[in-house]
N, C-alpha and C positions, 0 to 999 in steps of 0.2 A: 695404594696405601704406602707404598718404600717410598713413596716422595716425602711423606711425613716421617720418617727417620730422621731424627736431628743427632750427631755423633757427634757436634757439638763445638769442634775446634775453630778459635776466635779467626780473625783477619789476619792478625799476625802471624797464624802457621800458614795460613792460607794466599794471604794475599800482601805479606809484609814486602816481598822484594819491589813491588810497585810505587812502595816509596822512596826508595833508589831511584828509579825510573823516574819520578817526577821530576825530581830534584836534580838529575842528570843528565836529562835533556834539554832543560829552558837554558843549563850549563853551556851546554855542546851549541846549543844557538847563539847563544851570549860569544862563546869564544870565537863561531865562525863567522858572527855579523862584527866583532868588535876585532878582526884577525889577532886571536893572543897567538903565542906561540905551537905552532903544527905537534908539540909533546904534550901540550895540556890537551890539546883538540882530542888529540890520539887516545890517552887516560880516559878522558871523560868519554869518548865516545866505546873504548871497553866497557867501562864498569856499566854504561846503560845496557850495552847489548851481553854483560853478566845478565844485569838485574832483570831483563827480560827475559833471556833463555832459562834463568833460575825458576822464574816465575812459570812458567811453560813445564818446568820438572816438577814442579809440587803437585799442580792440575791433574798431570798426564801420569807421573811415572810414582807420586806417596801417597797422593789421591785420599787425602786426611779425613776428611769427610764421606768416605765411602766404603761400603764395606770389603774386603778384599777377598779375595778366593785364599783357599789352605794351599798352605805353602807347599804340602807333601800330600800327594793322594793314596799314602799310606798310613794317615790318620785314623783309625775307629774305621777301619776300609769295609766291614760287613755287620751287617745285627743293631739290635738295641742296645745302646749305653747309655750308663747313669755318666754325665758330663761336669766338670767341676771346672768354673774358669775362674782362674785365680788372680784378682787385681781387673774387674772385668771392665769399670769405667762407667762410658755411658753403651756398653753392649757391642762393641767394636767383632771384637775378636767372638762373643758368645753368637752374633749371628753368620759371623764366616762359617762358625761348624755347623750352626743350626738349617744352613742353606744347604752345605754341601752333605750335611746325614741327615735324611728324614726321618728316621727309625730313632734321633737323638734326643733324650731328653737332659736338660741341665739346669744346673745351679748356679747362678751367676754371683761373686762375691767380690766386696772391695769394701775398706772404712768410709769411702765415700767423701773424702776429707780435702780432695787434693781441689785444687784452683786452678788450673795450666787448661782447665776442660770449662769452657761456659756451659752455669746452668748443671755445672756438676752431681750427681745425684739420684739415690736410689727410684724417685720414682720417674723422673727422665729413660732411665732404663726398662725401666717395668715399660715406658712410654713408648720405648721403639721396641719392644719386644710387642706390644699390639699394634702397634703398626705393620711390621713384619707379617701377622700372623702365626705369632709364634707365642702370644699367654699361653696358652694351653699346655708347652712344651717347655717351658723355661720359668724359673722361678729369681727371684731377688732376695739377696739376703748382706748385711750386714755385718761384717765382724773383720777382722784384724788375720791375715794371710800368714804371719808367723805363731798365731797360737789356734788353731784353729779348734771350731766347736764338734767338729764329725768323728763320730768313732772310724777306729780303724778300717780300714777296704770298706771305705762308703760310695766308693767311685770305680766305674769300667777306666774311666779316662780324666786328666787335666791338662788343658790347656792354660798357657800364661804367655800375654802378648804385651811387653812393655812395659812390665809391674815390676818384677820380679829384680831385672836392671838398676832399676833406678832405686833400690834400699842401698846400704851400706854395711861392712862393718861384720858381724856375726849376725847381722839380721837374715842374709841371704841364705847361708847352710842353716841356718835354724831354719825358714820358709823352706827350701828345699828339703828338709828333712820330714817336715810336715807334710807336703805333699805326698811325700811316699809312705807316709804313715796310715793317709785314709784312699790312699791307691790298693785294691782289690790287687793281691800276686796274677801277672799277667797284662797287670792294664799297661795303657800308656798315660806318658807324658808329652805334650808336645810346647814346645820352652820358645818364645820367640825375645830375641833381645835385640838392641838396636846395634846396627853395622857399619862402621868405618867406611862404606863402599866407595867409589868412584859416584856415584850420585850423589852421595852426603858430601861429600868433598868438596863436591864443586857447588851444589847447592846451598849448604850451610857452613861449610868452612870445620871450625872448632868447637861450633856453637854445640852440637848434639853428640859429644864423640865421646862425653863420660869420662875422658881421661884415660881411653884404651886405644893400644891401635888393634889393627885385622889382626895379627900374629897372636898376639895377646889374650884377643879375645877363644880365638881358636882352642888355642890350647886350655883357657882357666877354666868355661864353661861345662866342657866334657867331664874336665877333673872335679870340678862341684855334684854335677848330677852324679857323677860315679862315688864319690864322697855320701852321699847320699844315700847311699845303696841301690841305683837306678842303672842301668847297662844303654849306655848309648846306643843304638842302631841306626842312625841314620842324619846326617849332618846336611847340610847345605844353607845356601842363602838365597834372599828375591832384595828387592829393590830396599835399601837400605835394614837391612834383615839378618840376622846371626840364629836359622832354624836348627833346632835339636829333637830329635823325635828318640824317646827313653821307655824302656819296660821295665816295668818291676821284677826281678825271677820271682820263677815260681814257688821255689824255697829258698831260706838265707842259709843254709845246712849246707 
């Protein structure tokens, strides 16, 4: 049944570098049957063997269309939790947890609004959550991640993989402050934002960098969730990745 997971991301996140390739090899034949100059040859015969190796790092190393393992196995590491995944898509990040904690139940939520995701939409999700084998354990819901409908500590834990990045403006500490509003004293947070890394670099250039570099991002994220009332514990990244794993204390006093 995991073959029928569709997560949904077009040709373009998938298989765009390929059009490079096309277009850069009949090149590279053209210049070496027609002898142009050994620096055009040389050009074009990089950018193919970019567009290739690029293409090779989406497949193997962001694997868009697959689900990924948790970034930290210090996530919700024992027991039942009520899950809340925030900006959830088409179920990406809700079935990372749902594989890795069987004891997990959760709430999957997002406006459902965006385009960047073919087929975008609430019951797409609901769709790879039975496929998974996971209806039972997860649920869908609809609503807006900066004002949320849940009363306070309605949640063990939230996860946010990708959502959260991409607002602007006073949307983002408003969103993070609402998470810690229906975060249960104790729970966690686990914050995935997108990473400047040496793989984004060379795969995508400037395209996915948000206008942040590594340094930048380091330092503003910590100070947001802490802004928030949330205590950082534990930081790191994975392949184009900026991971934050956040507790709520147990009193604000």
């Amino acid at each position: 049944m995991h073959s029928l997971i569709d997560i949904g991301y077009d040709w373009p996140w998938t298989h765009g570098h390929l059009i490079i390739t096309a277009l850069t090899l009949p090149l590279c034949w053209l210049s070496w049957k027609r002898q142009w100059s050994r620096i055009v040859l040389t050009l074009l015969g990089a950018v193919a063997a970019w567009s290739i190796a690029a293409f090779l790092v989406v497949q193997f190393v962001f694997r868009f269309n697959d689900v990924p393992e948790l970034p930290t196995q210090a996530f919700v590491a024992s027991g039942p939790a009520r899950v809340l995944d925030l900006g959830a898509g088409s179920g990406r990040s809700s079935l990372m947890v749902l594989n890795a904690r069987p004891q997990v139940t959760l709430v999957a939520l997002d406006n459902f609004s965006a385009t960047y995701i073919r087929g975008h939409g609430a019951e797409k999700t609901r769709a790879n959550f039975r496929a998974a084998g996971f209806d039972g354990r997860a649920t869908v819901e609809s609503g807006d991640m900066r004002e949320l409908s849940f009363p306070d500590a309605s949640f063990d834990a939230i996860v946010s993989a990708y959502a959260i990045d991409h607002l602007s403006g006073t949307d983002i500490p408003k969103t993070l402050a609402e998470a810690a509003r229906v975060l249960r004293p104790g729970g966690e947070f686990l914050l995935e934002v997108m990473y400047p890394d040496s793989w984004m670099k060379f795969a995508w250039g400037p395209m996915l960098l948000h206008g942040a570099s590594a340094a930048r991002m380091r330092a503003a994220w910590p100070a947001r969730l802490e802004a928030a009332g949330l205590k950082v514990v534990e930081v790191g990244t994975a392949p184009i990745t900026l991971y934050l794993r956040a507790v709520k204390p147990q009193s604000t006093q």
